[in-house]
LOLO-367475 format. One line per 3 residues: their letters; for each residue x, y, z of C-alpha. Coordinates in steps of 0.001 Angstrom, whole numbers, plus 500000, padded with zeros to 6 digits. Layout:
N
A) X,Y,Z ~ ...
***
This chain:
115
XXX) 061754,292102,690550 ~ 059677,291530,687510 ~ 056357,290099,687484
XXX) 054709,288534,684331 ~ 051450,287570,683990 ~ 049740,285311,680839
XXX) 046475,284984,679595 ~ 044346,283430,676702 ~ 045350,279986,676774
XXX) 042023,277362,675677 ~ 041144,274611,673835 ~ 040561,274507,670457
XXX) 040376,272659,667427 ~ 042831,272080,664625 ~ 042825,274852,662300
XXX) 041584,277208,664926 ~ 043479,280149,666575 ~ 044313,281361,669928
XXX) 045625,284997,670979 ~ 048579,284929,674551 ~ 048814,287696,675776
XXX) 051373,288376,678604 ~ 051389,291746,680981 ~ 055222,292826,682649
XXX) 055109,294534,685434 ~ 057466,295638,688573 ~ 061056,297233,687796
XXX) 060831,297080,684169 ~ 063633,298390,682296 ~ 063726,299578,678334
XXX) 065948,297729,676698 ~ 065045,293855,676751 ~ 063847,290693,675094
XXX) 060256,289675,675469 ~ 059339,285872,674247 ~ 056862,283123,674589
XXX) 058568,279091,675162 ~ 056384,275973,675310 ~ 056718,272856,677094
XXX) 054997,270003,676178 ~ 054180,266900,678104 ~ 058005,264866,678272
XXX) 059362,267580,676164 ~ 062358,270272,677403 ~ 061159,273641,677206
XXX) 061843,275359,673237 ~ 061358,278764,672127 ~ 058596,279870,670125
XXX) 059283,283676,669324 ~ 060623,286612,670711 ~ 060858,290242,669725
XXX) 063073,293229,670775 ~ 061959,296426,672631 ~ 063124,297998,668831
XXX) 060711,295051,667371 ~ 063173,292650,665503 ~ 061322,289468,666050
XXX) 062319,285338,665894 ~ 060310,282732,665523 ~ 061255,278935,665952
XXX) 060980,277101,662015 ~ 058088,275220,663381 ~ 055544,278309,663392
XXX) 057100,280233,661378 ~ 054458,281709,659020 ~ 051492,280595,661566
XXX) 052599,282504,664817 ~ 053162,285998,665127 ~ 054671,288414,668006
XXX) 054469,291290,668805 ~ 053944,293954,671303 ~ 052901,297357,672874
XXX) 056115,298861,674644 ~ 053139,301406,676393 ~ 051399,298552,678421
XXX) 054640,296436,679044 ~ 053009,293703,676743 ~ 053559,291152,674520
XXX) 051152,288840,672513 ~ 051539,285652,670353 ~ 048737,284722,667861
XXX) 048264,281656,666961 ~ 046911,280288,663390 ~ 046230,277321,661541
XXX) 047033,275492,665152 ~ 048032,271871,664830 ~ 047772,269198,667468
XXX) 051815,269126,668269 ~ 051180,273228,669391 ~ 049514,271415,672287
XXX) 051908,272671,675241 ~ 052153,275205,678402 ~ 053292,278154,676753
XXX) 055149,280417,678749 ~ 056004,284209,678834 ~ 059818,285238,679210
XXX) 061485,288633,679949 ~ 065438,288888,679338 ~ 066414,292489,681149
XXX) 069616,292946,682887 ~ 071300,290065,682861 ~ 068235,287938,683818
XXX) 065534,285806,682613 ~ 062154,286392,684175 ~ 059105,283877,683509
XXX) 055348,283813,683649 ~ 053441,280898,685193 ~ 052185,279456,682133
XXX) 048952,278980,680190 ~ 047717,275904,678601 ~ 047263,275520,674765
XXX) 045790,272546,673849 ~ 044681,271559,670260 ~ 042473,268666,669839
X) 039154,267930,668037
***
């Protein structure tokens, strides 16, 4: 089983950043996908970004030059930070693990952007 746990979801203005960062633990194995999704209120779940174990990274069109991923392969974690955040970032954004054949999720932190 893999556990993930998120962090560093706040509130903050428009134009302000936030860092996610999202710990794996449990029976982690070294070749897999690590990626952040948001859901916002009456919305399905989308991708944000995700990045290989090698570090080839995705990012959905709408953050594209905003967001960035990345991660430490040493402390099983991945982080997202967020720039220039605009009030339709507002969401749960959730960390994902793809390993073996299965998705794993995180619990979800809260983003919200408003002045």
């Amino acid at each position: 089983q893999v556990q993930l746990v998120e962090s560093g979801g706040d509130l903050v203005q428009p134009g302000g950043s936030l860092r996610l960062s999202c710990a794996a633990s449990g029976r982690l194995f070294s070749i897999n996908v690590m990626g952040w999704y948001r859901q916002a209120p009456g919305k399905e779940r989308e991708l944000v970004a995700h990045i290989t174990n090698t570090g080839y990274a995705n990012y959905a069109d709408s953050v594209k030059g905003r967001f960035t991923i990345s991660r430490d392969n040493a402390k099983n974690t991945v982080y997202l930070q967020m720039n220039s955040l605009k009030p339709e970032d507002t969401a749960v954004y959730y960390c994902n693990r793809r390993q073996d054949g299965n998705h794993y999720w995180g619990q979800g932190t809260q983003v919200t952007v408003s002045s």
